[in-house]
PDB file as gemmi writes it, atoms N, CA and C in Angstrom:
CRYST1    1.000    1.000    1.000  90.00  90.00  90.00 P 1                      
ATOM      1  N   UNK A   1      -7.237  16.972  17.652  1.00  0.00           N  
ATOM      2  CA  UNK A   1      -6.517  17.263  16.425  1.00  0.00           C  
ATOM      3  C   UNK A   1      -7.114  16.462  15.276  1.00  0.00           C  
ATOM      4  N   UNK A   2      -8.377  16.638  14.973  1.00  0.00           N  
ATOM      5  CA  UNK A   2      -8.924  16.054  13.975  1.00  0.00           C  
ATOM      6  C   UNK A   2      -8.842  16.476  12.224  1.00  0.00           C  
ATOM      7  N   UNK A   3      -8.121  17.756  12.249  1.00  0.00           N  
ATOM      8  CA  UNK A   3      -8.561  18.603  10.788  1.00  0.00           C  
ATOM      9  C   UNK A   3      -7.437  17.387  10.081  1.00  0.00           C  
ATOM     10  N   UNK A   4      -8.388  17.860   8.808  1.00  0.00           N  
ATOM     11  CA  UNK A   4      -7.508  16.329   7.480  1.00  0.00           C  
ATOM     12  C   UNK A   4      -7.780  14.832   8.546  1.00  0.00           C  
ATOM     13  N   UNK A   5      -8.520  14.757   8.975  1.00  0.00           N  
ATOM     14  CA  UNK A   5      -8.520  12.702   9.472  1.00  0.00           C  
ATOM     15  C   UNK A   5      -9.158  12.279   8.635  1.00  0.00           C  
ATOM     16  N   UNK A   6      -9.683  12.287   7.906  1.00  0.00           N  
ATOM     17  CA  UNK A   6     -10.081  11.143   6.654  1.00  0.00           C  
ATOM     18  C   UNK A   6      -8.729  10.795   5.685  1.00  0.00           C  
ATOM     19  N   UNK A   7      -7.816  12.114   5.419  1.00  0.00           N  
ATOM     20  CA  UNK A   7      -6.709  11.736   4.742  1.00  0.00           C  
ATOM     21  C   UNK A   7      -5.851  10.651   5.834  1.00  0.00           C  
ATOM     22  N   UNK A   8      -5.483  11.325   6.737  1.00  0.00           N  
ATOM     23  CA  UNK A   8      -4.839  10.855   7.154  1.00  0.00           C  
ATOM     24  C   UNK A   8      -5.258   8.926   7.699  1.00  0.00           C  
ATOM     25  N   UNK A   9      -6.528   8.593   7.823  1.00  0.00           N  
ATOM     26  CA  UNK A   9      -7.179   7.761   8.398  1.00  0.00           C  
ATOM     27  C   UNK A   9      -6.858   6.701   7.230  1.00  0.00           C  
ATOM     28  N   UNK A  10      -6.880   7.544   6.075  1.00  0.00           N  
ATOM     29  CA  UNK A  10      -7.033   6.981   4.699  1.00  0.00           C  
ATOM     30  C   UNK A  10      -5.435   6.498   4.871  1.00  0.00           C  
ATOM     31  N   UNK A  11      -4.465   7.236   4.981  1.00  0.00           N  
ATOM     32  CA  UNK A  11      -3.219   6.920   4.936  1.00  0.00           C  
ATOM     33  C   UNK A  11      -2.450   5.967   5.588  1.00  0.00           C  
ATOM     34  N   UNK A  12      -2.745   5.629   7.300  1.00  0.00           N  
ATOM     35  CA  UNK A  12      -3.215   5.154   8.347  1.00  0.00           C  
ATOM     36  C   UNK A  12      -3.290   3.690   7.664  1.00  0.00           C  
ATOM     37  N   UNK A  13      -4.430   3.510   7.235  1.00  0.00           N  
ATOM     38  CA  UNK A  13      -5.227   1.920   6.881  1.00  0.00           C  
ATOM     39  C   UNK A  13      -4.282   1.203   6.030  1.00  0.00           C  
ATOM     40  N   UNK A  14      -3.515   2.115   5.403  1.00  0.00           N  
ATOM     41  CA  UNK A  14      -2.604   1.866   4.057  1.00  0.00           C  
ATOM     42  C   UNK A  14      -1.483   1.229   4.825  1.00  0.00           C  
ATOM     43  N   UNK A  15      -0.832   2.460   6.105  1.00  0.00           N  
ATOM     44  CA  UNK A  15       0.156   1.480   6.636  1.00  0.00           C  
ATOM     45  C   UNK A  15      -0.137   0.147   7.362  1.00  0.00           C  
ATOM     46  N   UNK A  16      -1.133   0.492   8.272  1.00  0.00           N  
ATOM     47  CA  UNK A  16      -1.740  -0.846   8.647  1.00  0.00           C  
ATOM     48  C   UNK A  16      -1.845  -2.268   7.895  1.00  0.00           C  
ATOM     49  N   UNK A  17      -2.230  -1.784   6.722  1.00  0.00           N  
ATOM     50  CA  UNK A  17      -2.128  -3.226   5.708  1.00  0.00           C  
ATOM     51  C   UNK A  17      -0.617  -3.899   5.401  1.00  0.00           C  
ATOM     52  N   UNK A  18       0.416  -2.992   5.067  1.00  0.00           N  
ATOM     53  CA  UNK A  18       1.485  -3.352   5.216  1.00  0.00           C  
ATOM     54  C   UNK A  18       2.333  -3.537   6.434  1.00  0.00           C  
ATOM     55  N   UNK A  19       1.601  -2.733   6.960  1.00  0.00           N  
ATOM     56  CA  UNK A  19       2.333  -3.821   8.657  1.00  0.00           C  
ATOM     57  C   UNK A  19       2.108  -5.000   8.775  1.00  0.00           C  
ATOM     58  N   UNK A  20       0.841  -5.381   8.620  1.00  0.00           N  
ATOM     59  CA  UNK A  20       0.166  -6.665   9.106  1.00  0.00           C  
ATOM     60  C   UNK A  20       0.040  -7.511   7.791  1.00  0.00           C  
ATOM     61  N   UNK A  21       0.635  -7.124   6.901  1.00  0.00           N  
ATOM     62  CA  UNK A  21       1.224  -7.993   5.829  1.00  0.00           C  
ATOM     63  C   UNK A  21       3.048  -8.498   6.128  1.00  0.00           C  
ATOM     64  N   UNK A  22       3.424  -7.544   6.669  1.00  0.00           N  
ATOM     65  CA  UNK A  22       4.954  -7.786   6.811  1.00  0.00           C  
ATOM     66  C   UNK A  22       4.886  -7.984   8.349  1.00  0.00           C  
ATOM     67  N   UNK A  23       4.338  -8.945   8.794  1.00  0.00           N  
ATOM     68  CA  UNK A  23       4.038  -9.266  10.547  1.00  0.00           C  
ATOM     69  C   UNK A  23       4.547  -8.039  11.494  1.00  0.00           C  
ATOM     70  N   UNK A  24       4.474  -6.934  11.223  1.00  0.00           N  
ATOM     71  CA  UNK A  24       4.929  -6.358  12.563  1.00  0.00           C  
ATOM     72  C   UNK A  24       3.569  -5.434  12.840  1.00  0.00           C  
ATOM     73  N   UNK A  25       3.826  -6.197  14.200  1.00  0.00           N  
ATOM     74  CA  UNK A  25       2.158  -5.015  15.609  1.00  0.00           C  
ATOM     75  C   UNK A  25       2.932  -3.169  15.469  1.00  0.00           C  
ATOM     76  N   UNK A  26       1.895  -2.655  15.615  1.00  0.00           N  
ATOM     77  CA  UNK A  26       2.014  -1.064  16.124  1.00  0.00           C  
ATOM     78  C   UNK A  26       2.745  -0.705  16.679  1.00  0.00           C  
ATOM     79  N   UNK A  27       3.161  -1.477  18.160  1.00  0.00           N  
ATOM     80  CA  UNK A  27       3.896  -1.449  18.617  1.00  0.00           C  
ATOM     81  C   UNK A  27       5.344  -1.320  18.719  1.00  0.00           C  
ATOM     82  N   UNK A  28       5.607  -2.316  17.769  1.00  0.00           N  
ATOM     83  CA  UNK A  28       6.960  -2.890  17.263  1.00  0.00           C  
ATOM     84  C   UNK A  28       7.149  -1.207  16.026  1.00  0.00           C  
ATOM     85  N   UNK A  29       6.347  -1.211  15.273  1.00  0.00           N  
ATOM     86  CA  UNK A  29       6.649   0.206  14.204  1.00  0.00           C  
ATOM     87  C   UNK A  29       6.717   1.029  14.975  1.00  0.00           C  
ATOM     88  N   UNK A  30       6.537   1.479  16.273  1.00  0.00           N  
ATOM     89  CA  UNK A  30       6.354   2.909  16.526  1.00  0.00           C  
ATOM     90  C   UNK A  30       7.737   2.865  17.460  1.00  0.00           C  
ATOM     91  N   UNK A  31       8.344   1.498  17.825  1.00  0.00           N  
ATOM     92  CA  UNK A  31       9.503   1.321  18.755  1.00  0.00           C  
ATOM     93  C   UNK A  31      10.201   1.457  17.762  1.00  0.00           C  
ATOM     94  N   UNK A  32      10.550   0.926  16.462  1.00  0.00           N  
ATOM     95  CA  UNK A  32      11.832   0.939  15.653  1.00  0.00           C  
ATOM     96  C   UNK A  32      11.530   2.846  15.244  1.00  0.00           C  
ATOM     97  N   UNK A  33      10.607   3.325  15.264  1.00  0.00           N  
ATOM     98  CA  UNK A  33      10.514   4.381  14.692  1.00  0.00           C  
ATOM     99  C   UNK A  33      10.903   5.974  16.266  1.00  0.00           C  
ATOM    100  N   UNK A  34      11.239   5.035  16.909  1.00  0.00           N  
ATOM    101  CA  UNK A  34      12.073   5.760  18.464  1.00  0.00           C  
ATOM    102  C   UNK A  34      10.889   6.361  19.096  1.00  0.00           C  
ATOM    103  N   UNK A  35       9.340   5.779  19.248  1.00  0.00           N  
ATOM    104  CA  UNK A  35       9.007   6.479  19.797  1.00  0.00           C  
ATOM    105  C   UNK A  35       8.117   5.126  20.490  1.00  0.00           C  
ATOM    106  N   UNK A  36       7.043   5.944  21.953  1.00  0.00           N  
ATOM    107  CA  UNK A  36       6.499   4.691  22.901  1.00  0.00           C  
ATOM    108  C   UNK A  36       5.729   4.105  21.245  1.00  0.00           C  
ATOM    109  N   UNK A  37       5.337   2.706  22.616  1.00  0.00           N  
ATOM    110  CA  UNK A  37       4.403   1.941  21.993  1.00  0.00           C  
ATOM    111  C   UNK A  37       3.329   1.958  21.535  1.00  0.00           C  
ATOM    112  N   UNK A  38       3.040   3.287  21.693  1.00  0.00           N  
ATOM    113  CA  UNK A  38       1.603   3.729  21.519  1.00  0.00           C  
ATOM    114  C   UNK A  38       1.160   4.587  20.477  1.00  0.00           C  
ATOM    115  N   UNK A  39       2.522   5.082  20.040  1.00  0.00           N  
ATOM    116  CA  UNK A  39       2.631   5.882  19.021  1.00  0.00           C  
ATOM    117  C   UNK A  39       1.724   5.571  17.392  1.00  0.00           C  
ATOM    118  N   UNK A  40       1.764   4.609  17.195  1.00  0.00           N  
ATOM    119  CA  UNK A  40       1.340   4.293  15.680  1.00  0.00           C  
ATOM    120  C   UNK A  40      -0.103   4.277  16.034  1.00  0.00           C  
ATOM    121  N   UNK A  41      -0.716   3.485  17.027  1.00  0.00           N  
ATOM    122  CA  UNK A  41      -2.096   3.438  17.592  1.00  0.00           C  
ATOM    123  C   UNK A  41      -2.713   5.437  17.855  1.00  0.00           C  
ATOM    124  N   UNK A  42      -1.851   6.089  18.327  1.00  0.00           N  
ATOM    125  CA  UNK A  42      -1.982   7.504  18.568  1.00  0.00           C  
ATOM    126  C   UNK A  42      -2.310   7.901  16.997  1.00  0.00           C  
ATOM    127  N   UNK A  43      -1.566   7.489  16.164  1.00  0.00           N  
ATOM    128  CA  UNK A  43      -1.436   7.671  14.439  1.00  0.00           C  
ATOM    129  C   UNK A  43      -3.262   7.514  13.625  1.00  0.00           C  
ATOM    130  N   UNK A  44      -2.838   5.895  13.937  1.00  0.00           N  
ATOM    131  CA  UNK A  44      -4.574   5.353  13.773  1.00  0.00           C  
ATOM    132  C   UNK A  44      -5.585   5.872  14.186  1.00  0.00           C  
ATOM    133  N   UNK A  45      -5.729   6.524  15.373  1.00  0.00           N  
ATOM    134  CA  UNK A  45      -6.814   7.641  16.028  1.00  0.00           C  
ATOM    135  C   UNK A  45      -6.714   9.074  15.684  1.00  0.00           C  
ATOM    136  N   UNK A  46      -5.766   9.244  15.126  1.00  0.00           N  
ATOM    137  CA  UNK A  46      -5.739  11.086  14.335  1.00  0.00           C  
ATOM    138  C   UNK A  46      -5.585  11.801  15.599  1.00  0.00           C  
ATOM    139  N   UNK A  47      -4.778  10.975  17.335  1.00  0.00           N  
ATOM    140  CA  UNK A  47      -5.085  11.874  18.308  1.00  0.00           C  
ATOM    141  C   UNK A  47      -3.558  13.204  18.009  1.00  0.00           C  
ATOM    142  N   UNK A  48      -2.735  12.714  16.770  1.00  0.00           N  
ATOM    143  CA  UNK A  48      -1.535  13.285  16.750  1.00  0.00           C  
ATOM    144  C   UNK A  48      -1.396  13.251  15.054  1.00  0.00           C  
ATOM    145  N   UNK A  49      -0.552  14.125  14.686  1.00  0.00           N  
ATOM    146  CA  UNK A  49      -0.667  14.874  13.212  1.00  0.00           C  
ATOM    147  C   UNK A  49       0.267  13.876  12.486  1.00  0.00           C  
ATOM    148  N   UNK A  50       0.048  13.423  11.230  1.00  0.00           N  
ATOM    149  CA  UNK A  50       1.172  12.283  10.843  1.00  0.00           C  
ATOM    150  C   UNK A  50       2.159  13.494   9.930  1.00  0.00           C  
ATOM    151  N   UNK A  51       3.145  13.490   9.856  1.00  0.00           N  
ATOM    152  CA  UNK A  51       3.986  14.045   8.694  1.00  0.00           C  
ATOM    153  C   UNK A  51       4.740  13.104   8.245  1.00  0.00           C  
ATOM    154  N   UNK A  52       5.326  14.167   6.970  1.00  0.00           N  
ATOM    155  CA  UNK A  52       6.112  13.254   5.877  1.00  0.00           C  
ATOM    156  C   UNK A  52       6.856  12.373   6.129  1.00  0.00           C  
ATOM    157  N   UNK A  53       7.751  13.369   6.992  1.00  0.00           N  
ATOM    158  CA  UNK A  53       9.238  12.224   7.153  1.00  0.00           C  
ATOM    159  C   UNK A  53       8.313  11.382   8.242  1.00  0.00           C  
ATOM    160  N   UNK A  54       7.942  11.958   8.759  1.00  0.00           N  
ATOM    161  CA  UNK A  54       7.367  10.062   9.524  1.00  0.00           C  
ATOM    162  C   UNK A  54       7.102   9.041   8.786  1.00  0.00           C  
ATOM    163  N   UNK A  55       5.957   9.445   7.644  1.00  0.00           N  
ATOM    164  CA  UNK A  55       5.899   8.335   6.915  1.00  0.00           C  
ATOM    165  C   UNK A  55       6.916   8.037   5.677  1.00  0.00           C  
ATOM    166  N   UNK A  56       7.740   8.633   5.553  1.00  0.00           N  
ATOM    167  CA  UNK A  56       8.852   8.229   4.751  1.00  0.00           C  
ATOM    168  C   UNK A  56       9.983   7.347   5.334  1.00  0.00           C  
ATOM    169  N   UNK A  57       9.834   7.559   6.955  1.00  0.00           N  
ATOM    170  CA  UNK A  57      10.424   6.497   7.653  1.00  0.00           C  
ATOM    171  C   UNK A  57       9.667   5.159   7.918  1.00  0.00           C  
ATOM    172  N   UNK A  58       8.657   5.408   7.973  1.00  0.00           N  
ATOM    173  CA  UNK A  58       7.746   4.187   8.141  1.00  0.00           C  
ATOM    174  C   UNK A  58       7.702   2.792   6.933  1.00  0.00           C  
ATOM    175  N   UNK A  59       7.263   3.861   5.910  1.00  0.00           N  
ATOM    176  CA  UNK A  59       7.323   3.473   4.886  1.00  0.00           C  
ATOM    177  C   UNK A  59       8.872   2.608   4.556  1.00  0.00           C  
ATOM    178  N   UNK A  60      10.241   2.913   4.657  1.00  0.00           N  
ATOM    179  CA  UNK A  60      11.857   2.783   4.807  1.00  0.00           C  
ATOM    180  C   UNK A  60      11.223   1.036   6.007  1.00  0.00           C  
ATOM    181  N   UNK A  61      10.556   1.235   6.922  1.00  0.00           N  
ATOM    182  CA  UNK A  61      11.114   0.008   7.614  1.00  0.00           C  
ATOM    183  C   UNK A  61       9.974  -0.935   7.091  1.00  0.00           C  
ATOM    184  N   UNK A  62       9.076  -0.334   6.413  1.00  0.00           N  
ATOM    185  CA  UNK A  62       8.162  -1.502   6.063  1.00  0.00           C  
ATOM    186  C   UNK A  62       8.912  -2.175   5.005  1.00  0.00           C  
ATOM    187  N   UNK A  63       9.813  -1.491   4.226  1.00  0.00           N  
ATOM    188  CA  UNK A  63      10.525  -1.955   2.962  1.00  0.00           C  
ATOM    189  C   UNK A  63       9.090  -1.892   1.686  1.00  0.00           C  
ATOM    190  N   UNK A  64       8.454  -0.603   1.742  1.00  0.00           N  
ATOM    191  CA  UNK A  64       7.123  -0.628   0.798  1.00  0.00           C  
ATOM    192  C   UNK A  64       7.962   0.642  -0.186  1.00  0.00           C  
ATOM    193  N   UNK A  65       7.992   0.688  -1.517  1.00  0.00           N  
ATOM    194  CA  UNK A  65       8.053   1.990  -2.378  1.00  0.00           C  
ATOM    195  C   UNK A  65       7.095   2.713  -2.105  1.00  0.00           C  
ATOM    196  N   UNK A  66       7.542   4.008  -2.729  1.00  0.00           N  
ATOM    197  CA  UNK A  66       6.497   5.133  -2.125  1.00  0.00           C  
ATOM    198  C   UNK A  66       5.015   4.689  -3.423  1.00  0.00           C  
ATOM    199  N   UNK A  67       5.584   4.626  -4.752  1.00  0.00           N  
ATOM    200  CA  UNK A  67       4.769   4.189  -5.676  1.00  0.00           C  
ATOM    201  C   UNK A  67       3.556   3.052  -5.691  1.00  0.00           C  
ATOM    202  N   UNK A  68       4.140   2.056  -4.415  1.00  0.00           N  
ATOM    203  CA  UNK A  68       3.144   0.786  -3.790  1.00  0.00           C  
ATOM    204  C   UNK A  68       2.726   1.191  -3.310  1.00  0.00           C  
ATOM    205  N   UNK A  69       2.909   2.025  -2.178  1.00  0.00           N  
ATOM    206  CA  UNK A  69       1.726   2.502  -1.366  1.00  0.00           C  
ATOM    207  C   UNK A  69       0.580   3.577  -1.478  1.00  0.00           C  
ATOM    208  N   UNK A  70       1.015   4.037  -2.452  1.00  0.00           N  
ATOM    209  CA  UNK A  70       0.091   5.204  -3.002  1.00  0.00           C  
ATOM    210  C   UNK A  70      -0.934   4.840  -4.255  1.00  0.00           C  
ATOM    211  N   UNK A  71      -0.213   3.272  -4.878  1.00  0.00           N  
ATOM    212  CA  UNK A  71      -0.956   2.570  -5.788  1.00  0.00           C  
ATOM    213  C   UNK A  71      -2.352   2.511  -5.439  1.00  0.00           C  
ATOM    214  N   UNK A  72      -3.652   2.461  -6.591  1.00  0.00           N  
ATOM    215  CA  UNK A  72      -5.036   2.903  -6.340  1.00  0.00           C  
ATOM    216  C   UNK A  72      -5.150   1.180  -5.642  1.00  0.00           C  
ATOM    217  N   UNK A  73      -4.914   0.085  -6.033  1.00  0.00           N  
ATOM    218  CA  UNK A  73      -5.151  -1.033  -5.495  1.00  0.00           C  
ATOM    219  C   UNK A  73      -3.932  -1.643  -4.949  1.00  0.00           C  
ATOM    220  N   UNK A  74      -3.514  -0.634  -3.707  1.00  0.00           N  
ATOM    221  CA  UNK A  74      -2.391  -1.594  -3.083  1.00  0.00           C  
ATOM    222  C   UNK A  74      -2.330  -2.638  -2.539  1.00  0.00           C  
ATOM    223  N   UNK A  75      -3.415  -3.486  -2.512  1.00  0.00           N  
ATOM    224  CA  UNK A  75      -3.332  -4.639  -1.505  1.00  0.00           C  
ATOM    225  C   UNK A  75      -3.140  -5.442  -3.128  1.00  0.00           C  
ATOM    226  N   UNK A  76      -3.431  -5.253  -4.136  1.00  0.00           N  
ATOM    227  CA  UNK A  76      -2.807  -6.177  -5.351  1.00  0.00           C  
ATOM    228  C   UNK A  76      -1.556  -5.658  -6.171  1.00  0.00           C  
ATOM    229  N   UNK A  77      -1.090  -4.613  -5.810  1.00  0.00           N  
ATOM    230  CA  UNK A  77       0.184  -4.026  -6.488  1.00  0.00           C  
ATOM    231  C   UNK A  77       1.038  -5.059  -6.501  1.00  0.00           C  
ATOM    232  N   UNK A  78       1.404  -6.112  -6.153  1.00  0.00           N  
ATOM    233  CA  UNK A  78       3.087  -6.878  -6.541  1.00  0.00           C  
ATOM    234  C   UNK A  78       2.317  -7.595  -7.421  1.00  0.00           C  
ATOM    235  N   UNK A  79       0.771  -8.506  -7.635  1.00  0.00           N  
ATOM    236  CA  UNK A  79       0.155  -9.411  -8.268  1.00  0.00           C  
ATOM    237  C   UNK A  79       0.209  -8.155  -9.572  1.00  0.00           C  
ATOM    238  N   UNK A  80      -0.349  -7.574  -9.471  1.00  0.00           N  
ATOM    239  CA  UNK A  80      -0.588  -6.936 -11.069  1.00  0.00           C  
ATOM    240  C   UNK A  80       0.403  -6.238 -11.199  1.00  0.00           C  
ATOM    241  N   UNK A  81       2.145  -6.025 -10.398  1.00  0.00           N  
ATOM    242  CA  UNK A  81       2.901  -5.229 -11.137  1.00  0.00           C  
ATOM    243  C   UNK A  81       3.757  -6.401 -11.997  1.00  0.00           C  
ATOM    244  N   UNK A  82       3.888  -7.994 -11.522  1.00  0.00           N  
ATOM    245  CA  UNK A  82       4.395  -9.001 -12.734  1.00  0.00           C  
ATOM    246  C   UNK A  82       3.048  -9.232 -13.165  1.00  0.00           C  
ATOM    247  N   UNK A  83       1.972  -8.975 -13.590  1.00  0.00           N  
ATOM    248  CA  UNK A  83       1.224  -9.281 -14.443  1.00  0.00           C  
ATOM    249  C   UNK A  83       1.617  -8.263 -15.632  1.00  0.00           C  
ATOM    250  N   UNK A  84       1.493  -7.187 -14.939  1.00  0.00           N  
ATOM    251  CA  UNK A  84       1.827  -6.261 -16.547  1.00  0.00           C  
ATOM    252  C   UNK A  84       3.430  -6.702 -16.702  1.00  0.00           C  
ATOM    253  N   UNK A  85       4.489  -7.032 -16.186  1.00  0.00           N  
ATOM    254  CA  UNK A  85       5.876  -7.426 -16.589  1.00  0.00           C  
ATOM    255  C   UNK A  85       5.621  -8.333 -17.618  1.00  0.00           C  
ATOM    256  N   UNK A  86       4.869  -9.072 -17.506  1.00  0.00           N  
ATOM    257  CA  UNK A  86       4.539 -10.659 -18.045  1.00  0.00           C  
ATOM    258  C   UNK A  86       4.086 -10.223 -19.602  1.00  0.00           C  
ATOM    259  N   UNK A  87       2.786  -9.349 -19.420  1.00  0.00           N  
ATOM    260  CA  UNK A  87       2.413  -8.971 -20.497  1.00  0.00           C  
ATOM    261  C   UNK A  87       3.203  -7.878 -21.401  1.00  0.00           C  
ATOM    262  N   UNK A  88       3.895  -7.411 -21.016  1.00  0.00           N  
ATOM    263  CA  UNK A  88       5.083  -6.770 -21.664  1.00  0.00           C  
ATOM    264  C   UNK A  88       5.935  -7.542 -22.362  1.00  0.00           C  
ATOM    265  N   UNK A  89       6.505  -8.820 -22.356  1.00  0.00           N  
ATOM    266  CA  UNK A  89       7.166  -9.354 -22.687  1.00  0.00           C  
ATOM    267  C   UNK A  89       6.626 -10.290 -23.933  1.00  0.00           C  
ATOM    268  N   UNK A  90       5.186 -10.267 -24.007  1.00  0.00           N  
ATOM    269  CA  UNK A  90       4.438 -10.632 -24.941  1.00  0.00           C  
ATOM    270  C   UNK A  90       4.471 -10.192 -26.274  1.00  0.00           C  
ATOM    271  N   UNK A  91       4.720 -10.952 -27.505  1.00  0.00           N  
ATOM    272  CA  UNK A  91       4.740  -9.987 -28.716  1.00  0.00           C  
ATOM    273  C   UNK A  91       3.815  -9.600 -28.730  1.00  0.00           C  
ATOM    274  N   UNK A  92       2.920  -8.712 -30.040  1.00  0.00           N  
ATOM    275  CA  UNK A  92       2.191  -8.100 -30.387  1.00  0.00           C  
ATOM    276  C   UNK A  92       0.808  -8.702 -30.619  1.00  0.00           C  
ATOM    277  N   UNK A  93       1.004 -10.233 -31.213  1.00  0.00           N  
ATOM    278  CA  UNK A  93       0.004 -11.109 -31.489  1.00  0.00           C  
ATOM    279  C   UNK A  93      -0.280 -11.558 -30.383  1.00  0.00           C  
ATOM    280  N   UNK A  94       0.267 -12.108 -29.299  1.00  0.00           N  
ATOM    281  CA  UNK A  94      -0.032 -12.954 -27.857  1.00  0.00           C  
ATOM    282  C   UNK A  94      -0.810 -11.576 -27.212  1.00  0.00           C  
ATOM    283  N   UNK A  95      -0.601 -10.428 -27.267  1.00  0.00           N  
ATOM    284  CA  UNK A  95      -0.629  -9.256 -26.027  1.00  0.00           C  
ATOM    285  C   UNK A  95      -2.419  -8.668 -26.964  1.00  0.00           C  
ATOM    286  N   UNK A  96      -2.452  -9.002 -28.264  1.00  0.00           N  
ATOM    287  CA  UNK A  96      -3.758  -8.381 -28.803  1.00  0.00           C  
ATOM    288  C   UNK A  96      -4.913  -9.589 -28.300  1.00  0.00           C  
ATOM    289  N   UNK A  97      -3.896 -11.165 -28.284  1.00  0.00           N  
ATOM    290  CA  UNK A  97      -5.321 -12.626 -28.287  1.00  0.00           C  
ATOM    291  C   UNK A  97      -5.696 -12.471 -26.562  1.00  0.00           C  
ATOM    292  N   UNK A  98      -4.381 -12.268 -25.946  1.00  0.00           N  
ATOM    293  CA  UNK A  98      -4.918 -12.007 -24.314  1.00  0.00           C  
ATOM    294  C   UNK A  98      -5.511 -10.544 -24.291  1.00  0.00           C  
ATOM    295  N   UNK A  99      -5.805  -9.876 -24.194  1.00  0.00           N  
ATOM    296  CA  UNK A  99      -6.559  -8.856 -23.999  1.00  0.00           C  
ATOM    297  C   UNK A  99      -8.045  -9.047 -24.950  1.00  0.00           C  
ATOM    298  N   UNK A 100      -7.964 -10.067 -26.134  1.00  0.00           N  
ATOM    299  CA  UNK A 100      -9.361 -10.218 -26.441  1.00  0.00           C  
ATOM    300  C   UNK A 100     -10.085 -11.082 -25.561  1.00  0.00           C  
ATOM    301  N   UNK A 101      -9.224 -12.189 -25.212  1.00  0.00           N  
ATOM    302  CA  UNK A 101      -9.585 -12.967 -24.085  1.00  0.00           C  
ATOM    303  C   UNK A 101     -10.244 -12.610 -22.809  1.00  0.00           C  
ATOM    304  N   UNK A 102      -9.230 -11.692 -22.304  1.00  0.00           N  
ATOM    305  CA  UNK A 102      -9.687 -10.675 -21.199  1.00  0.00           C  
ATOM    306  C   UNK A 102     -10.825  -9.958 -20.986  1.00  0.00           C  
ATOM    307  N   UNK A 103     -11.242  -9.423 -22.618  1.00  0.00           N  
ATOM    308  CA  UNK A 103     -12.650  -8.304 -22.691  1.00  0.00           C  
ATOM    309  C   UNK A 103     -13.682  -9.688 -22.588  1.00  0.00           C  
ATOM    310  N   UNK A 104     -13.403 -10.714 -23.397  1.00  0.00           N  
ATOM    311  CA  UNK A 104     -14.709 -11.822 -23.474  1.00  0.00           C  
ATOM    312  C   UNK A 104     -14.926 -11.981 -22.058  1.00  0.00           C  
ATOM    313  N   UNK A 105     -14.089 -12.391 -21.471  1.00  0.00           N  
ATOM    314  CA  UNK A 105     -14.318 -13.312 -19.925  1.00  0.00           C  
ATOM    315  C   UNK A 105     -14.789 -11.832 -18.967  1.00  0.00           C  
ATOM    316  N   UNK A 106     -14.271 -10.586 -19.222  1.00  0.00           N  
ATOM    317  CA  UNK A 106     -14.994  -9.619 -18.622  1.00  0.00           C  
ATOM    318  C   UNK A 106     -16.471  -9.162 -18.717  1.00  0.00           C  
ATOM    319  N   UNK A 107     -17.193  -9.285 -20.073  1.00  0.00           N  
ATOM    320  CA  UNK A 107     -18.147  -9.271 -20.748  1.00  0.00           C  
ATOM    321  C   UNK A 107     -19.104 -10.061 -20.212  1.00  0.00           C  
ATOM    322  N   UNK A 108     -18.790 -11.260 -20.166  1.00  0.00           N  
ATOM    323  CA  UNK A 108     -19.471 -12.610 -19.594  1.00  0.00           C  
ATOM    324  C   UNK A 108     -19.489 -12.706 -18.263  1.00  0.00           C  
ATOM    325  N   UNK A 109     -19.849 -11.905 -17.080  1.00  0.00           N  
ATOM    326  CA  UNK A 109     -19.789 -12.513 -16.022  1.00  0.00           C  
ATOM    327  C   UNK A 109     -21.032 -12.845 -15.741  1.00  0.00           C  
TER     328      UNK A 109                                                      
END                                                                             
C-alpha cells in the first residue's frame, strides 16, 4: 500500500517529532489510540493507509493544534509564534528599529 507515501511519510515524520518531543514511544500512541503496538510503526512504513480522523486523534493526544503541525517550520512554531506575539506588542518605532536590525544582521552573515 504504497500510493501517496511521500505525503504520508511526510506527515508521519511530523508526528514523530511531536511524539518524541512530548516523550511518548509508538507504542504508547498507537495503545492510547486502541490499537496493537505496532500500529504507529505500521503508520511510519506506509504498510497501512493513515486517515483523517486518525490523525485528528493523534494529533488530540499529542495536545499539538492542527495549525502547529501543518506550520512550514514546525519544529520552531512555539519559538517564533511568541516571537511574533512579542513583536506585535511593539509600537511602530521599536517594530521599524528591530526589523532594520534584523535585515543588517541578515545581510552580514
Amino acid at each position: 500500500m504504497k500510493e501517496n507515501s511521500f505525503e504520508q511519510e511526510n506527515i508521519m515524520q511530523r508526528v514523530g517529532f511531536f511524539r518524541n518531543k512530548k516523550n511518548i514511544s509508538a507504542s504508547e500512541l498507537s495503545r492510547s489510540l486502541g490499537h496493537r503496538r505496532n500500529y504507529i510503526y505500521r503508520l511510519e512504513k506506509c504498510e497501512i493507509k493513515l486517515d483523517l480522523s486518525t490523525l485528528q486523534e493523534i494529533l488530540e493526544i499529542l495536545n499539538v493544534s492542527v495549525s502547529e503541525f501543518f506550520s512550514f517550520n514546525y519544529a520552531s512554531y512555539e519559538q517564533d509564534k511568541k516571537f511574533i506575539e512579542t513583536f506585535n506588542k511593539l509600537n511602530q518605532n521599536a517594530k521599524d528599529s528591530l526589523f532594520n536590525f534584523l535585515n543588517f544582521i541578515s545581510n552580514n552573515k
